[in-house]
C-alpha positions in Angstrom: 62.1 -32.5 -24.3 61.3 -30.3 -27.2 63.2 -29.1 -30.2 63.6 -24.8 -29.3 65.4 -22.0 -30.7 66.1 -19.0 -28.8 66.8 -15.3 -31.1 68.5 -12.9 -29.2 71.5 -13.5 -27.1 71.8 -10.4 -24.6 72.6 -10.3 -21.5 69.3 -12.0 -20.3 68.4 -14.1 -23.4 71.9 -15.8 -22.8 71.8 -17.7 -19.7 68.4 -18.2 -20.7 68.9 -20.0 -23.7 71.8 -22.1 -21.7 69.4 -23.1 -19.0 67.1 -24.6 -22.0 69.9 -26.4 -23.3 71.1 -27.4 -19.3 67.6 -28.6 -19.3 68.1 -31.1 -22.3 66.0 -29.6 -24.7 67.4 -29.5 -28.6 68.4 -25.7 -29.0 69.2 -23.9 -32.1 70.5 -20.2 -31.1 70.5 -17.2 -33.5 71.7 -13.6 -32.7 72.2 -10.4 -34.5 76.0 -10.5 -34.0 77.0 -14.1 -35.1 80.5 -14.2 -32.9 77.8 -13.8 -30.0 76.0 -17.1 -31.1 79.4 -18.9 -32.1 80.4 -18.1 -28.5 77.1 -19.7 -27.1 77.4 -23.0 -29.0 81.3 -23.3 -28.3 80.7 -23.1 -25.2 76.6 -24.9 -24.5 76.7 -27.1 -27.8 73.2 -27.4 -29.9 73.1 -25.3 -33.6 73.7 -22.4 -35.2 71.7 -20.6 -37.2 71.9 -17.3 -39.6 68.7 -15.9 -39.7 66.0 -16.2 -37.4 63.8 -18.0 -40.3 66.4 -20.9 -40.8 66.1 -20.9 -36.6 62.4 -21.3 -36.6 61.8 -24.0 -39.0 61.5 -27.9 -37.6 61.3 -26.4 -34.1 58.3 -26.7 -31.6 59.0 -23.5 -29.5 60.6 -20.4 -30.6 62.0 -18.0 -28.0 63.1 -14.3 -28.7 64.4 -11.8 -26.2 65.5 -9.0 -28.3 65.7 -5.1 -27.8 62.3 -3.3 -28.7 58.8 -3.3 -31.1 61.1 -2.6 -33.8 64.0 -5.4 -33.3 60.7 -7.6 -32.3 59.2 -7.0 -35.9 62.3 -7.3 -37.4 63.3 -10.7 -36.6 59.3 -11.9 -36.8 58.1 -10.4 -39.9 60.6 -8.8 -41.6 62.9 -10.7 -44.3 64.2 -14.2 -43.1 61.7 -13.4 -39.8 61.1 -16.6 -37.9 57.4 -16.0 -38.6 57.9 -17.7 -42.1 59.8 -20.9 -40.5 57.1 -21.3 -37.7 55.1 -24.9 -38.4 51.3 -25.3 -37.8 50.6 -26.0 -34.3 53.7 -24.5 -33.1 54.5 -21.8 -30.4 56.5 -18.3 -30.9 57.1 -16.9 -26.9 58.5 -13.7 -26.7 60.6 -12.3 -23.9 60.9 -8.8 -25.0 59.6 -6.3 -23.0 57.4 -4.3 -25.2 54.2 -2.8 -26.2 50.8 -4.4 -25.6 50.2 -3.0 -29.2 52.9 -5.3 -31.1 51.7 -8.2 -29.0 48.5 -8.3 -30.3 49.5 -7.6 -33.7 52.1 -10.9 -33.6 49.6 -12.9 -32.4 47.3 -11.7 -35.0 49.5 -12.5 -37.6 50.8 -16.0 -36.1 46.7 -16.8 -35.7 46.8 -16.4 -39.8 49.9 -18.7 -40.2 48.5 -21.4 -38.0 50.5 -20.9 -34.8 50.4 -19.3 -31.5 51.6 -16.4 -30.2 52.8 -15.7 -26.3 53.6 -12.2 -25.2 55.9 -13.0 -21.9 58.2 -10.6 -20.9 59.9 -11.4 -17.6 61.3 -10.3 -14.1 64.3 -10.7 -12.1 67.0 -8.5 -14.2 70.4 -10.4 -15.1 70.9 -12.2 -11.8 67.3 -13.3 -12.4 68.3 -15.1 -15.9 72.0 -16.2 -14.5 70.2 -18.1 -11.9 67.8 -19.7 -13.7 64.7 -17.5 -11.6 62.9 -15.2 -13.4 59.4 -14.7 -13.1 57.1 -14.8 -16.9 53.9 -12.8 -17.1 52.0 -13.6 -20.3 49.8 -12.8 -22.4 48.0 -15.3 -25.0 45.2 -18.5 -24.9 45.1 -20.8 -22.4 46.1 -24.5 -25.2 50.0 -22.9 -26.2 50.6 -21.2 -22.7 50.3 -25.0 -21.6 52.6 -26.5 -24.1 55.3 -23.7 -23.4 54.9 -23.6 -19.5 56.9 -26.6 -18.5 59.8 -25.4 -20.9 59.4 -22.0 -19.9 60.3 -23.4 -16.5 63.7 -23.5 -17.4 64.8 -20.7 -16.5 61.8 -19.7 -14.5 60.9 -19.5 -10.4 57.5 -18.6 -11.5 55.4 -18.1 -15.1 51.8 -18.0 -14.9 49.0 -16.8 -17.6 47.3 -13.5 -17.2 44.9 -12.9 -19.9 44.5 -12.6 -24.1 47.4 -11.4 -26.4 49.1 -8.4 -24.7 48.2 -9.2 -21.0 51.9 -9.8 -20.3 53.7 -6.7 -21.3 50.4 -4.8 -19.4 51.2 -6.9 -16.3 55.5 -6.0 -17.0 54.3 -2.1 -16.9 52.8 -2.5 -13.8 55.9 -4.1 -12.8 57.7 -1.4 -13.7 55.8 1.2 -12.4 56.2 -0.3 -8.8 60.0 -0.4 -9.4 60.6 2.9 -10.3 58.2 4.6 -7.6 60.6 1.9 -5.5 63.3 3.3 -6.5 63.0 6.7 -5.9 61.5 6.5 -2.4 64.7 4.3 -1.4 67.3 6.7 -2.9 65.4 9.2 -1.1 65.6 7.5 2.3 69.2 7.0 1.9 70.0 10.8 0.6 68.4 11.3 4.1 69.9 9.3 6.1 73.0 9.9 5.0 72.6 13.9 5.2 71.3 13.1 8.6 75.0 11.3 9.7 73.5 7.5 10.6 74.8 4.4 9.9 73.2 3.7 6.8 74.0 -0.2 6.5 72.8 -0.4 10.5 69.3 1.6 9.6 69.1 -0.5 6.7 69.1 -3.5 8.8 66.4 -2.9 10.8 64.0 -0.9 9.0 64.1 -3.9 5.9 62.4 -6.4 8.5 59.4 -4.1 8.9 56.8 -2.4 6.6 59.8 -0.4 4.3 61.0 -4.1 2.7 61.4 -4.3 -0.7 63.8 -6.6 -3.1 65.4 -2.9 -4.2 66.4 -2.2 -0.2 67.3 -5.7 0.3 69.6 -6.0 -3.3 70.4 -2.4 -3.8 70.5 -0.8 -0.6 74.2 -1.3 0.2 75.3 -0.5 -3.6 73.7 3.0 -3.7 75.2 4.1 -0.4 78.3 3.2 -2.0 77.5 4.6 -5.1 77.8 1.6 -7.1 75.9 1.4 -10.3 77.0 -1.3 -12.8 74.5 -3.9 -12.0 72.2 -5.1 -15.2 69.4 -3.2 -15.9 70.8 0.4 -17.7 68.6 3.5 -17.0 68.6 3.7 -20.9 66.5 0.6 -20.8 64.3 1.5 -18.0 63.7 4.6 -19.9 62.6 2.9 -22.6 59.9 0.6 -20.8 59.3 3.6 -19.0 58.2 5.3 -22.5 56.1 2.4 -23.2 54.3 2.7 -19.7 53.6 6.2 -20.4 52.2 5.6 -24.0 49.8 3.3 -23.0 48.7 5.5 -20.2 48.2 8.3 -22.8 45.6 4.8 -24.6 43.9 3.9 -21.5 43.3 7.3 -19.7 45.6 5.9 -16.6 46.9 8.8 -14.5 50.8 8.2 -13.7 52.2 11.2 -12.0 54.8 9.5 -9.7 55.8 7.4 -13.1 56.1 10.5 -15.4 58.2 12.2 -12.7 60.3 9.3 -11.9 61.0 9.0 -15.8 62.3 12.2 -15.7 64.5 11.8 -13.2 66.0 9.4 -14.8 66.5 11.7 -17.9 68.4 13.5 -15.4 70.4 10.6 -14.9 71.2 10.1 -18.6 72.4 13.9 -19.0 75.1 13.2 -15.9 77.2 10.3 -17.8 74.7 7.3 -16.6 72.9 5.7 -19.3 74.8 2.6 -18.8 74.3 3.0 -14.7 72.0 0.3 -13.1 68.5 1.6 -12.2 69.0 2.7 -8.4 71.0 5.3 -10.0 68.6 7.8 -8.6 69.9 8.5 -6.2 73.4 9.8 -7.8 70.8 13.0 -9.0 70.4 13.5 -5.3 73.6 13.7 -4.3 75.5 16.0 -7.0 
């Protein structure tokens, strides 16, 4: 068991942080609204703290999960950032989905101060952190991803080591980009289908034991032919890891049409009421 705090109590780093706590481990929670992280210890136990550097010092493993590069730098380097709590030896693992750039400059700066750095953003949405079953892509050296593994397994199904500082958020774009290409071929299908007068729950059925199978058609399938979007994951969020996909396309020379256009769609999306709408959204553009 380790000593762990956990900055950033959304709606994924919460049930995160309580499966750590579930698991026995000594947690110490900090969040930008404090009635969030009085709420957590009320009802999971372990500490309190009020800034993320008072969270940071005395523990082996410091999580974060927070909203962007920005909030990321913020509650790192920025004043009271956990960056000046963190002891020698120790290991900061972010969950944040966000750049490859501010990856590799944490783990710069953690290198300086004597610790490690882990970029490991995750997959598997809300239900995915509820249920204790994400999957963790990272980024980082092979010594610290070791140490952190085993805790990371908390809340994990899978979390396995991809490459040097960065390697995990470049692994989450990909991710990303095969969700939203997903996404829109499925809402397609269904627009379709349904213009076409069949069953959609019976085609459904069958074609999702064949070639067309996808976790999107097996978990979102029924919702957007009902038109039901208030699952986790807000199209202002996929936006935004959508516009860090894009800008590191723009640094590597990658060529994302399907991406770009899918991004735009979902800009669409936005301008008809649905920035808080779940992702498979889509296909409400389709059918206005």
């Amino acid at each position: 068991m380790v000593k762990a705090a956990f900055l950033g109590l959304g709606v994924m780093g919460y049930p995160m942080a309580r499966h750590l706590k579930a698991k026995g481990h000594d947690v110490t929670v900090y969040n930008r609204t404090t009635a969030r992280a009085e709420k957590w210890v009320s009802e999971h136990g372990g500490r309190l703290a009020a800034t993320p550097l008072e969270a940071a010092r005395g523990q082996d493993i410091v999580f974060a999960c927070v909203g962007n590069d920005d909030d990321l730098r913020q509650v790192t380097l920025g004043d009271n950032g956990a960056f000046g709590g963190m002891g020698t030896g120790t290991v900061f693992v972010d969950h944040t989905t966000a750049s490859a750039t501010i990856a590799r400059e944490l783990s710069a700066a953690a290198r300086e101060r004597g610790f490690a750095f882990l970029d490991a953003p995750v997959s598997g949405g809300q239900a995915g952190a509820e249920n204790g079953q994400l999957t963790v892509m990272v980024g980082g050296e092979q010594g610290p991803f070791e140490a952190a593994q085993p805790v990371i397994m908390a809340f994990a199904r899978a979390c396995r080591l991809l490459g040097p500082a960065g390697s995990g958020q470049l692994a989450k774009m990909m991710n990303q980009i095969c969700i939203a290409g997903v996404v829109q071929g499925l809402a397609e299908a269904i627009h379709f289908g349904k213009r076409s007068g069949l069953d959609i729950e019976a085609v459904i059925e069958v074609i999702s034991k064949g070639a067309a199978q996808s976790w999107q058609m097996e978990n979102r399938s029924r919702t957007m032919n009902a038109g039901t979007f208030d699952f986790g994951f807000a199209v202002d969020w996929m936006r935004k890891d959508l516009g860090i996909v894009l800008d590191e396309a723009r640094q590597n020379g990658a060529h994302l049409p399907l991406t770009a256009l899918v991004d735009q769609f979902y800009s669409d999306v936005q301008s008809m009421g649905g920035r808080r709408w779940d992702t498979s959204s889509l296909i409400a553009r389709l059918e206005r």
